[in-house]
Every structure is written in structure tokens, then in C-alpha cells.
C-alpha positions in Angstrom: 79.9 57.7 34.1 78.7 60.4 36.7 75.6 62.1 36.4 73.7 65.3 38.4 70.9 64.0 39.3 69.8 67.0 41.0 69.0 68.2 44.9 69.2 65.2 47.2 66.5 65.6 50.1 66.9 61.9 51.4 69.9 59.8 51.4 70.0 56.5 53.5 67.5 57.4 56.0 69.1 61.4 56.5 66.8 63.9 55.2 68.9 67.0 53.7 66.9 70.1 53.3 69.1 72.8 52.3 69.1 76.8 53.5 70.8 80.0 52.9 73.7 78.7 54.8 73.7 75.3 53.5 72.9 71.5 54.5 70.8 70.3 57.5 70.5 67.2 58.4 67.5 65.8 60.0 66.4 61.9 60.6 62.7 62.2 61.9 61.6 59.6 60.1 64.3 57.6 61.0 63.6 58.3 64.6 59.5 57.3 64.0 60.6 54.0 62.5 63.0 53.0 65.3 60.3 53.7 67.8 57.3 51.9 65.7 59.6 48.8 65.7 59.7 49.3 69.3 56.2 49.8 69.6 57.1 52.8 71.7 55.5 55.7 69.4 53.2 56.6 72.1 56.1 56.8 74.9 56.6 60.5 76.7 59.9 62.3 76.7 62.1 62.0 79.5 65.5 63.5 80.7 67.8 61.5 81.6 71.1 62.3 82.7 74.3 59.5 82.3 76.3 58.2 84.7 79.9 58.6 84.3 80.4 56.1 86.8 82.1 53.0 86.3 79.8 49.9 85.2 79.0 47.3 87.3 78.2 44.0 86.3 75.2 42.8 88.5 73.8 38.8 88.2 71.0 39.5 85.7 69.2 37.2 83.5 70.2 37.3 79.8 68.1 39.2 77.2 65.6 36.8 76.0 66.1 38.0 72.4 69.7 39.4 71.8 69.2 39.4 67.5 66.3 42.1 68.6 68.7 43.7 70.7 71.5 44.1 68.3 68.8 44.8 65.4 68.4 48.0 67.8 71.6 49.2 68.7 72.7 49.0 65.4 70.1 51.5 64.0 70.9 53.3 67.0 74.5 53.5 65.7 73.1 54.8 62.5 71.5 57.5 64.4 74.2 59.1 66.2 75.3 60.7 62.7 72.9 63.1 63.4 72.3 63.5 67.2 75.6 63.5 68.4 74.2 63.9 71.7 73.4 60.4 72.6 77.0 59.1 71.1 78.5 58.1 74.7 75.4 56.4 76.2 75.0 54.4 72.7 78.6 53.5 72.8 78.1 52.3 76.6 75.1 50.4 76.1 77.0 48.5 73.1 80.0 47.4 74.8 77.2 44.8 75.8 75.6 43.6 72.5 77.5 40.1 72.7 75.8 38.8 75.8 73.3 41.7 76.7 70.9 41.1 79.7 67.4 42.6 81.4 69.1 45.5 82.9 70.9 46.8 79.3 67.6 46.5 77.6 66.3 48.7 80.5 68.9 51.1 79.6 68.0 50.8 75.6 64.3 51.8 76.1 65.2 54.9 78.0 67.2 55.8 75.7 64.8 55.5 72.8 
């Protein structure tokens, strides 16, 4: 049985507010919890532009936590349903997430 249960204004983390020409979708406070769990609310904007260089793999010492890491690039994945924007540099950073090291976790905090 299906019921109306009205105007949705937050569904799985995406905030809908509607207007005259229909749906937007925001996910601020998505974006405030990702940076509280990375204790980075206090953190300044930066540009940053992406390399479409190929990757190198440098000698680097593994991640100390990788759970952590994937914990974040998965909510990162979550994210790029609204900011489109940041699709290609989440999709490089994850083609890591099995063995990621020091330098990818660089990459992860400027990108949060």
C-alpha cells in the first residue's frame, strides 16, 4: 500500500527544497558532518586545480588507518550526487581505497 506522505525536504542526507521551477538539491549538512568527522570544520577554502596527468606511484608508507580512509571516500561517493564537480578527483583518489597510503590521504583532505 502507497501513501502521500506529503513534501519531502530531506531524504538520505539530500535536502530538497522546492521553487517555482522545481527541485533543488542541496547537502549542507551532509558536507558539515563529513568535515566534523574530519575534525576539519575550521579549515579555509582552497582552489585547487587537478592534474590530468598520469599517476605515479611513489614509495610511500601505507595509511595508518585504511577503515578511516574508506569510511571517507565512501561518504565522499555519496556526495558527488550533488556536486558533480568533484566526480573525477573522487573517482581518482578511489582507485586507491584497497591499499591507500600518506600521499592519497594528502589528496583526501584537500579535497574536503
Amino acid at each position: 500500500m502507497l501513501c502521500d506522505l506529503g513534501a519531502v525536504y530531506y531524504f538520505l542526507g539530500i535536502e530538497v527544497q522546492s521553487t517555482g521551477m522545481g527541485l533543488m538539491l542541496f547537502q549542507h549538512k551532509y558536507i558539515l558532518d563529513i568535515l566534523t568527522r574530519a575534525s576539519m570544520t575550521s579549515c579555509k577554502l582552497v582552489d585547487t586545480q587537478v592534474s590530468l596527468l598520469k599517476v605515479t606511484i611513489l614509495p610511500d608508507n601505507p595509511f595508518s588507518d585504511p577503515t578511516w580512509f574508506c569510511q571517507i571516500m565512501g561518504a565522499f561517493q555519496y556526495l558527488t550526487f550533488t556536486h558533480t564537480d568533484i566526480c573525477f578527483a573522487i573517482n581518482r583518489v578511489s582507485q586507491f581505497i584497497h591499499a591507500p597510503i600518506v600521499s592519497h590521504w594528502v589528496v583526501v583532505m584537500r579535497i574536503i
